[in-house]
KOLLUMLO-511053 format. One record per atom (N, C-alpha, C): residue in one letter; x, y, z. Coordinates in steps of 0.1 Angstrom, whole numbers, plus 5000, padded with zeros to 4 digits. Example, Ala and Ser with C-alpha at 12.3 -4.5 7.8 and 13.67 -1.06 7.14 Angstrom:
// residues 2
a513249435078;a512349555078;a513249675078;s512849785071;s513749895071;s512950005079;
// end
This chain:
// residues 311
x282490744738;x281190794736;x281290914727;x282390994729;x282391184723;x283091104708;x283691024705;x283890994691;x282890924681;x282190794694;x280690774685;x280190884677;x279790954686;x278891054685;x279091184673;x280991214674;x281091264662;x280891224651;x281191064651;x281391004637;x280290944633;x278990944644;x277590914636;x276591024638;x277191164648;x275891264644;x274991234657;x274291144655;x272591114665;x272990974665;x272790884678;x272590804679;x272090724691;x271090594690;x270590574697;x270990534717;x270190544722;x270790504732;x270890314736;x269990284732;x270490094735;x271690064723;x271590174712;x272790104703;x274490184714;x274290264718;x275590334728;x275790244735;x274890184743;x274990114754;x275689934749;x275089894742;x275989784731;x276989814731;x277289944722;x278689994713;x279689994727;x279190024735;x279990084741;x280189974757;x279289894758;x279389764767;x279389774777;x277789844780;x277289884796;x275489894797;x275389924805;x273589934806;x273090114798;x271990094797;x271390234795;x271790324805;x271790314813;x271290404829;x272890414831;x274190364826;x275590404824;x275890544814;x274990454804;x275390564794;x274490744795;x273090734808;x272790844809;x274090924818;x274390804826;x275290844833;x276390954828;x276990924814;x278290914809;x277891074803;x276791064797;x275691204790;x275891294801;x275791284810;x275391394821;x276791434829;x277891384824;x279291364828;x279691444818;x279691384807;x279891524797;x279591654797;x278091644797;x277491774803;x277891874814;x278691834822;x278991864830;x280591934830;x281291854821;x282191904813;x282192014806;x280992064801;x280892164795;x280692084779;x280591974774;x280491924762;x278991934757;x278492004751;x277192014746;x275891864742;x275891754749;x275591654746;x273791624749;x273391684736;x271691724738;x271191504734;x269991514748;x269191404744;x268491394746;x267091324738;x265691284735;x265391194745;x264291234748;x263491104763;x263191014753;x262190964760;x261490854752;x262190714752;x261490604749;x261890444746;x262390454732;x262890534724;x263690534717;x264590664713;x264990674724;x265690844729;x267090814725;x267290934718;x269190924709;x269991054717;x270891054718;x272191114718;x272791194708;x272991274712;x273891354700;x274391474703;x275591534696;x276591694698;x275391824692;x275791904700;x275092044694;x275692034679;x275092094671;x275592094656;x276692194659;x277392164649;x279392234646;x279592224659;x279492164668;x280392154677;x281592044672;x282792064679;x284192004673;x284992004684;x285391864688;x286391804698;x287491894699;x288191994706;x289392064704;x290791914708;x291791924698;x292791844697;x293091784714;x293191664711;x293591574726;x294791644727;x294791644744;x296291704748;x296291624758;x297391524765;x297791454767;x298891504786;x298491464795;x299791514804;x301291404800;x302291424807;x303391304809;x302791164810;x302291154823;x301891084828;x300791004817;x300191054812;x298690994803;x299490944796;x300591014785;x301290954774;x302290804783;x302490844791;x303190704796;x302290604799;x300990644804;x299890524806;x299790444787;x299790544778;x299090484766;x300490424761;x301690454761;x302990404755;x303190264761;x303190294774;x303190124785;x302590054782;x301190064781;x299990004774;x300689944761;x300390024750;x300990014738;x301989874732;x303289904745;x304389834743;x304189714752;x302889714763;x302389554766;x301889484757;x300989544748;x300189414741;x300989384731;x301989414727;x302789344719;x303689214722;x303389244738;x303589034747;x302388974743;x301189044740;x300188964742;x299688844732;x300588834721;x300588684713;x299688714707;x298988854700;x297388894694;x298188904679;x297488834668;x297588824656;x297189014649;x298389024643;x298289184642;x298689304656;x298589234662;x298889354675;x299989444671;x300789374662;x302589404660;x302789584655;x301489564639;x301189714630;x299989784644;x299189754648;x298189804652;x299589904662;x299789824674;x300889904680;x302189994676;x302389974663;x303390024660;x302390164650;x301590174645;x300390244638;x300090334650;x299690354663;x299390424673;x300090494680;x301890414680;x302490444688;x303090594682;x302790584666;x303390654654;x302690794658;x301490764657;x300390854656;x300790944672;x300790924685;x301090984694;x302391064694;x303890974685;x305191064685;x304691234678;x303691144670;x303691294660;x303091414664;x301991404679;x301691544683;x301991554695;x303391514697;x304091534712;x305091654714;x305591734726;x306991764720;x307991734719;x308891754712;x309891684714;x310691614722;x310491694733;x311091634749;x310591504752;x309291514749;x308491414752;x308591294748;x308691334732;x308691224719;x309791134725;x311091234727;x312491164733;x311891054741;x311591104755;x310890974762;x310690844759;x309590864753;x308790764750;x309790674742;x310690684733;x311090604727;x312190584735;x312790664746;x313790574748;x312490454762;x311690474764;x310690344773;x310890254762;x310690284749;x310590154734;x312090074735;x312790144738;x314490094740;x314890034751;x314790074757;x315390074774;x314489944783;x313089924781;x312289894792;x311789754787;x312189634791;x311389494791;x310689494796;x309589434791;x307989384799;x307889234798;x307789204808;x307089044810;x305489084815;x304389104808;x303389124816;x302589004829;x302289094836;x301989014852;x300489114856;x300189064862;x299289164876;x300189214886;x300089314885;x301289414890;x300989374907;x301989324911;x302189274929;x302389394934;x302989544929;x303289674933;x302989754925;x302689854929;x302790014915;x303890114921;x304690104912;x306090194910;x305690334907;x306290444910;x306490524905;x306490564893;x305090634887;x305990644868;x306790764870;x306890874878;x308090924876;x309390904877;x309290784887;x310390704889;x311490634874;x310290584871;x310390494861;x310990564846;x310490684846;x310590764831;x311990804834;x312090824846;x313990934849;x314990794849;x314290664857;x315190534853;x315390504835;x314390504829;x314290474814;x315690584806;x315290724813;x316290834805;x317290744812;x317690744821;x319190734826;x319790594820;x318990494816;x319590414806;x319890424795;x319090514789;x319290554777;x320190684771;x320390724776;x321390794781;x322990804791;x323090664794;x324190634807;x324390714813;x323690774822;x323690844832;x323790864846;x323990864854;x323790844865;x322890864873;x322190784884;x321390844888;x321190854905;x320490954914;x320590954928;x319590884937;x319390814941;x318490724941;x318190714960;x316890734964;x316590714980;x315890584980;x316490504982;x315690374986;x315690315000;x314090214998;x314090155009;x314190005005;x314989965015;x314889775015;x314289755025;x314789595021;x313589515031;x314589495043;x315989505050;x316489485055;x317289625062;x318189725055;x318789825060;x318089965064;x316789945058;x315590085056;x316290175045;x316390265046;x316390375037;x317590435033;x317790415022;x319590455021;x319290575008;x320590635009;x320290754999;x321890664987;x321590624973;x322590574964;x322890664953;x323890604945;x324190664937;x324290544926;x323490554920;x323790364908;x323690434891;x324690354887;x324590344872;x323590224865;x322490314861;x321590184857;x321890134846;x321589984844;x321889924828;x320589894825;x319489844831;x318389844827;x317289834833;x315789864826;x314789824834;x313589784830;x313089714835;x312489514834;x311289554846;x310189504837;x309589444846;x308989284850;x308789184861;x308789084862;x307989024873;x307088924872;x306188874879;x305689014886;x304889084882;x304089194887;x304789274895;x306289294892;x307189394894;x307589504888;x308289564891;x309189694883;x310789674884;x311489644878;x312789644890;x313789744876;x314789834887;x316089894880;x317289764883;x318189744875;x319689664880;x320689774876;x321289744884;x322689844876;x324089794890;x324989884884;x326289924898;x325690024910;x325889974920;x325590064931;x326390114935;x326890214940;x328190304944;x328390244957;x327490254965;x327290274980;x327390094984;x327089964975;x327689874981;x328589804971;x328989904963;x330189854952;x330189744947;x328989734939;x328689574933;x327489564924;x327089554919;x325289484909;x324589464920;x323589524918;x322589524928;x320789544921;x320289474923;x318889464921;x317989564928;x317289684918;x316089754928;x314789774926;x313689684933;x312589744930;x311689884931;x311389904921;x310790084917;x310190104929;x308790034926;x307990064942;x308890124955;x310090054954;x310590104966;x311290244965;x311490294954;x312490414955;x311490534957;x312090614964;x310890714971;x311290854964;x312690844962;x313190954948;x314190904942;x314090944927;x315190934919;x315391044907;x316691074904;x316791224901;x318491204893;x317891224882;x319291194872;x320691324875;x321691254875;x322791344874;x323491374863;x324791444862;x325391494850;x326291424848;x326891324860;x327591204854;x327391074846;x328491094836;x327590904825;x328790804834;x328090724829;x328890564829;x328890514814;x329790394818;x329790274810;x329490204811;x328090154802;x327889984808;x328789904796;x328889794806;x329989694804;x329089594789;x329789554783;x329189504772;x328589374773;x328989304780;x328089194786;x327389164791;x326589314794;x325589374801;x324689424795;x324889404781;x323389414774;x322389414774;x322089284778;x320589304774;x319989254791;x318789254790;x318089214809;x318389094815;x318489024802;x318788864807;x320188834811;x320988884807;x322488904810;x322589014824;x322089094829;x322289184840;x321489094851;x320589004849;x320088894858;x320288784859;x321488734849;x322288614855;x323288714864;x323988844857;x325088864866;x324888884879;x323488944885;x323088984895;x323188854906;x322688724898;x322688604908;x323988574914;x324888574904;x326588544908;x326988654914;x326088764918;x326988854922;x326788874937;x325788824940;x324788844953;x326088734966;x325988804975;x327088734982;x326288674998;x325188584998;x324788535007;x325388405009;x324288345018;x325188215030;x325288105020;x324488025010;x324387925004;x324787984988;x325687884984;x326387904973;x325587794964;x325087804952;x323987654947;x324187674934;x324687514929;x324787474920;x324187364914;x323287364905;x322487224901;x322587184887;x322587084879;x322887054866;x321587054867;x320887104853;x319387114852;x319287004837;x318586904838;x319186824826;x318186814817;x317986964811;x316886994798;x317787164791;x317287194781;x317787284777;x317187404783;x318587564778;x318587684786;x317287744786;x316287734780;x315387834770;x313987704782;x313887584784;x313087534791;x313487574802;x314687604807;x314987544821;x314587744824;x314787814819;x314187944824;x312987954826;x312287894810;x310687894813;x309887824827;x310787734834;x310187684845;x310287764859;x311787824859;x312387854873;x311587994874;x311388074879;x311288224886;x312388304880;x311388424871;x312688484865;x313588594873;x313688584886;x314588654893;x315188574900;x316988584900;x317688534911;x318688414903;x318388384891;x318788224885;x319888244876;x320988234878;x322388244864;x321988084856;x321888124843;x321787954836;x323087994826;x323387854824;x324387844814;x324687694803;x324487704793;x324487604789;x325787504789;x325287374792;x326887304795;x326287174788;x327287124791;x327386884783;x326286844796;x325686824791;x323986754800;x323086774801;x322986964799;x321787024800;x322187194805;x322187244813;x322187344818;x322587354829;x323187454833;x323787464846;x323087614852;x322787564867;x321587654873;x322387674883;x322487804885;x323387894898;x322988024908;x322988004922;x321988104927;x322688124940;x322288234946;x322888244963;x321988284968;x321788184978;x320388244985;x320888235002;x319688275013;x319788215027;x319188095025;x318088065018;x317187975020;x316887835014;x317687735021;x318087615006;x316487555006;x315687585018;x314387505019;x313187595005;x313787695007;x312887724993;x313787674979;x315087664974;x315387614963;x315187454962;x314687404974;x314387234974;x312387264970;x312387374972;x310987454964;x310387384953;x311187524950;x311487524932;x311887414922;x313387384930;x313787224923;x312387104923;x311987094935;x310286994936;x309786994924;x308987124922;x307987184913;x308587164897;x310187144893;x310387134875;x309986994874;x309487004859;x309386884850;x310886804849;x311986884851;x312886754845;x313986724857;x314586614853;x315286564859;x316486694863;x317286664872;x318486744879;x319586654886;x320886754888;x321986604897;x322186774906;x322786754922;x322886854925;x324586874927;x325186954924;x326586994926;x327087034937;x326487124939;x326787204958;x325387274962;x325387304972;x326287224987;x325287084989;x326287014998;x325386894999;x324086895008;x324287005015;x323087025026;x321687075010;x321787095004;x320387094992;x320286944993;x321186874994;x320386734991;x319386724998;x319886725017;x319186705028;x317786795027;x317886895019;x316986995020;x315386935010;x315986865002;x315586834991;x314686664992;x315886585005;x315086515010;x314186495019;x314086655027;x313486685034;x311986715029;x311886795021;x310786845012;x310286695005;x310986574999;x310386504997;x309486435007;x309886435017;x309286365032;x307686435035;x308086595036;x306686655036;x305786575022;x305786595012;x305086585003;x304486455004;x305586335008;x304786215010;x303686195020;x304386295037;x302986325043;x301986345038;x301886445025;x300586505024;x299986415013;x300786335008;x299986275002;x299586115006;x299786085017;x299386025027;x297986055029;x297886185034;x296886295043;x295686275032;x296386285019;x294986285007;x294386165009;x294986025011;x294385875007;x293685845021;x293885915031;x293385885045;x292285955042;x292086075041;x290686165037;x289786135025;
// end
């Protein structure tokens, strides 16, 4: 509304209310919000009553907290998942425009979030921490170390020490992956859960194989050390066989047939799930108890579709 208004002077109120994509009785609203602000925003009664700034009044320069510049950079660096013709300059035109009246400390930030951080956009299942998240982003970009208090779903609250490699967000998550000190292995963390994290003066090395997100989330699946060990030949290529499965938990690899799909889980009755639900054909390798699991799930489904033709 305070930019309308500079950039046309006087303007009407049913045209604000258009421009701006709300009712009349919003935008008195918004007038009297201003006003209240201290923004000089004089307006005319009447059935054709306008809006406008005290004359020479002038917006003093936007100033921005951490936080605000991380809401607009996140933002920013989502809609460029969003498949919008042009989004590519418009985003990269704004993102420009914000480095340039930041400080430097700041500026640093933000681009290492442009480096460091994948987005798969979702409806966020949790809200993470953005402090969390900005001291995870430095510490990748940076190789850092970092101190980390988390809670799981299993041990409660442990105080770690992890070298992160990166951080991803996924199906309406947040997650860090890295080395964990404390169970000496690749270990998966979601943000939401870390209650502090606080960079140290020690770096690491990430391992070169560990590049990029998709490579630190196949290693995490091979690395996970539960009861069922699962192997399935997926018989479509790597790039389909991801787009189907759930992108957390799945090692794929391409092999002579199709793909090779690898996971450790407790739960073979949810991987007879997932396997249900793909378009393509599969042969299963180990263990044999997924067959049973698999012919189990087919048994329910016939039930229910039983259940459909009787009803």
């Amino acid at each position: 509304m305070l930019e309308l208004l500079q950039a046309r002077g006087r303007i009407g109120g049913p045209e604000l209310a258009r421009r701006l994509e709300v009712g009349e009785r919003t935008v008195r609203r918004y007038a009297a919000m201003l006003q209240e602000m201290g923004v000089p925003v004089e307006s005319e009664r009447g059935r054709y009553g306008a809006y406008s700034l005290k004359a020479g009044y002038k917006l003093p320069p936007m100033m921005f907290t951490e936080e605000e510049v991380l809401g607009l950079a996140l933002g920013l660096m989502a809609a460029r998942r969003l498949g919008l013709a042009g989004a590519a300059p418009a985003v990269e035109g704004a993102l420009a425009k914000l480095e340039r009246v930041m400080p430097e400390t700041l500026r640093w930030r933000v681009r290492a979030l442009e480096t460091t951080i994948s987005i798969a956009v979702a409806r966020p299942a949790a809200f993470a921490s953005s402090e969390a998240l900005l001291t995870l982003a430095a510490a990748v970009g940076e190789q850092r170390k970092v101190y980390l208090r988390y809670r799981s779903g299993t041990s409660g609250e442990t105080e770690r020490k992890v070298d992160p490699y990166t951080v991803m967000h996924r199906e309406g998550y947040w997650y860090t992956a890295g080395h964990c000190h404390l169970r000496g292995g690749l270990r998966l963390f979601r943000v939401d859960r870390i209650s502090e994290a606080r960079l140290l003066d020690e770096t690491f090395e990430r391992p070169e194989h560990l590049a990029s997100p998709e490579a630190v989330l196949d290693a995490v699946a091979d690395a996970r050390s539960n009861e069922w060990s699962v192997e399935v030949l997926l018989e479509t290529d790597t790039e389909d066989a991801r787009w189907q499965l759930p992108p957390i938990g799945f090692s794929l690899q391409e092999t002579e047939g199709g793909t090779l799909m690898r996971c450790s889980t407790w739960d073979l009755a949810w991987i007879a799930r997932v396997l249900a639900g793909m378009e393509c054909t599969f042969v299963v390798r180990r263990p044999a108890e997924l067959i049973e699991a698999l012919e189990q799930r087919a048994g329910e489904l016939a039930v229910q579709a039983r259940r459909s033709e009787t009803n």
